[in-house]
C-alpha positions, 0 to 999 in steps of 0.5 A: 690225627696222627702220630707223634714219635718223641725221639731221645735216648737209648731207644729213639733209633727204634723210634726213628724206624719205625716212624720212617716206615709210618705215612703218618707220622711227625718226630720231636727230637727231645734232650739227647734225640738231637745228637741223631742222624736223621737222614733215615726221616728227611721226608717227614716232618720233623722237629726239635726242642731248641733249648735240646738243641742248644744245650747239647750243641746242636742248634747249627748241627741239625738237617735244614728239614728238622726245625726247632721249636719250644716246648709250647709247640710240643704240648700242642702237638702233643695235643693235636697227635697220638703220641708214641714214645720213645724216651 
């Protein structure tokens, strides 16, 4: 099991060094976490929430490694992860 960071606003930085120094952990970038520069993260797993990304404007504006997913894809990620958050 490893762990899952859920990224948003005011306190997702935190979460995205923490995660950066973490070998075994995966982001979810969640409502305002999608406006982020997560170039810190380029080597870790990342996603985030399309209907986030897209309501905010961000669906084209995101690294290539980070990919969108649906909020079905959370919860089963959310299932499989200890879960450490930061929203």
């Amino acid at each position: 099991m490893g762990n899952l960071y859920l990224v948003d606003r005011p306190f997702g930085e935190n979460g995205l060094n923490l995660a950066a120094e973490d070998t075994d952990a995966k982001i979810v970038l969640i409502q305002d976490g999608v406006h982020f520069d997560c170039g810190s993260v380029a080597g870790i797993e990342t996603y985030a929430i399309r209907r986030d990304a897209e309501r905010r404007g961000q669906a084209g504006r995101l690294p290539a490694f980070v990919e969108l997913i649906d909020y079905g894809q959370l919860v089963d990620l959310i299932a499989a992860h200890k879960v450490i958050n930061f929203a």
